[in-house]
C-alpha positions as CSV (number, residue, x, y, z in Angstrom):
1,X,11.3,-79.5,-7.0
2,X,10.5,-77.5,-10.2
3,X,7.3,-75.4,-11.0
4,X,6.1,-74.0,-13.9
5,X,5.6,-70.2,-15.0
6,X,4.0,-68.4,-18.1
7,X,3.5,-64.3,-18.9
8,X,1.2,-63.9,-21.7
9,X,0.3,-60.4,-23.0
10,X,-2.9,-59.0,-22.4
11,X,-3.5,-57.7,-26.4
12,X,-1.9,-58.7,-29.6
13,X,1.7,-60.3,-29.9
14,X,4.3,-57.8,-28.8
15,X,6.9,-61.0,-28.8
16,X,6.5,-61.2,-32.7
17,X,10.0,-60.1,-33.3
18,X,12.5,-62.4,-32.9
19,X,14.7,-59.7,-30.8
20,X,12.2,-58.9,-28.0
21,X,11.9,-62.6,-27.6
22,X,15.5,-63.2,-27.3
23,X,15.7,-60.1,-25.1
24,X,12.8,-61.4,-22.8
25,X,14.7,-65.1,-22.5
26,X,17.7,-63.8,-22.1
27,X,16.9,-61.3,-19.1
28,X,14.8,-64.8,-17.3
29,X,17.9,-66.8,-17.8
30,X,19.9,-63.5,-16.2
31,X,17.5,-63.5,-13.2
32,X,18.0,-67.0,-12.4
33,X,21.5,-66.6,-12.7
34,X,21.9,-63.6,-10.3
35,X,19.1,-65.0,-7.8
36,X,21.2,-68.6,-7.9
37,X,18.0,-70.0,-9.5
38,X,18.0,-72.5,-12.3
39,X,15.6,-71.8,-15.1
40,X,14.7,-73.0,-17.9
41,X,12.6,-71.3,-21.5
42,X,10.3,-74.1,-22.2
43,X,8.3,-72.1,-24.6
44,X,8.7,-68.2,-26.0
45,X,6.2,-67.6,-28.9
46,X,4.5,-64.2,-30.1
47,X,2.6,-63.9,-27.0
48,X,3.8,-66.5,-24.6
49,X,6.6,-67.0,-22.2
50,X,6.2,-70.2,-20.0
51,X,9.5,-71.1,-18.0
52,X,10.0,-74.0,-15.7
53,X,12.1,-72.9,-12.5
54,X,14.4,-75.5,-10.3
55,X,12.6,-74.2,-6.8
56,X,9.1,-73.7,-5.5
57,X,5.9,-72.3,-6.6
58,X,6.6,-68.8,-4.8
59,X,9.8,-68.2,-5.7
60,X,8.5,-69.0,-9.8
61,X,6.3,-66.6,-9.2
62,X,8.7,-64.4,-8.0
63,X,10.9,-64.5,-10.9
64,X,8.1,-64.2,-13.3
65,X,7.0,-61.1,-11.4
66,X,10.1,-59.4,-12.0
67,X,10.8,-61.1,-15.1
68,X,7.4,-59.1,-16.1
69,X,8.4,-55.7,-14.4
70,X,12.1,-55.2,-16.1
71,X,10.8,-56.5,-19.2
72,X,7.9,-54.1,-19.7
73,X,10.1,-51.5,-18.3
74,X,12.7,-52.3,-21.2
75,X,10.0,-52.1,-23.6
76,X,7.9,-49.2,-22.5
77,X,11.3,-47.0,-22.6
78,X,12.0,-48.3,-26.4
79,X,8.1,-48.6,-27.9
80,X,6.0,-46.1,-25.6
81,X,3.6,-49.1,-24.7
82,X,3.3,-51.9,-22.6
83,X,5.1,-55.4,-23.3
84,X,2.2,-57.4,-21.0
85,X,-0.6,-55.2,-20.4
86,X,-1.6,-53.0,-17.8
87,X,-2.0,-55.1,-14.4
């Protein structure tokens, strides 16, 4: 069973550099790795993640949840803003 995921920022295109993307991707593949969860980046563009997870709708959620909260962690501490937009 796979399902299907996306995080798109709420204003602009904070994944315009080519190393927030890579570090966005790279910490989604991490998570599926340490949670024993295949996933895979279908898509990454300037304001777009959309990943396809081996598992079930909840547990894509999941991932994209906390995907979302190290991310904008990550980049609040280096850019003083908000990678996805206030929830």
């Amino acid at each position: 069973m796979t399902a299907r995921v996306s995080l798109r920022a709420a204003v602009g295109e904070p994944l315009a550099e080519e190393a927030t993307r890579n570090i966005v991707t790279a910490t989604a593949e991490a998570i599926g790795e340490r949670t024993g969860v295949t996933v895979r980046v279908l898509e990454a563009s300037f304001d777009l993640v959309e990943l396809e997870v081996d598992g079930t709708n909840l547990e894509a959620t999941a991932l994209a949840a906390e995907l979302r909260r190290l991310t904008d962690k990550w980049h609040h501490d280096r850019h003083g803003r908000s990678l996805w937009g206030e929830p």
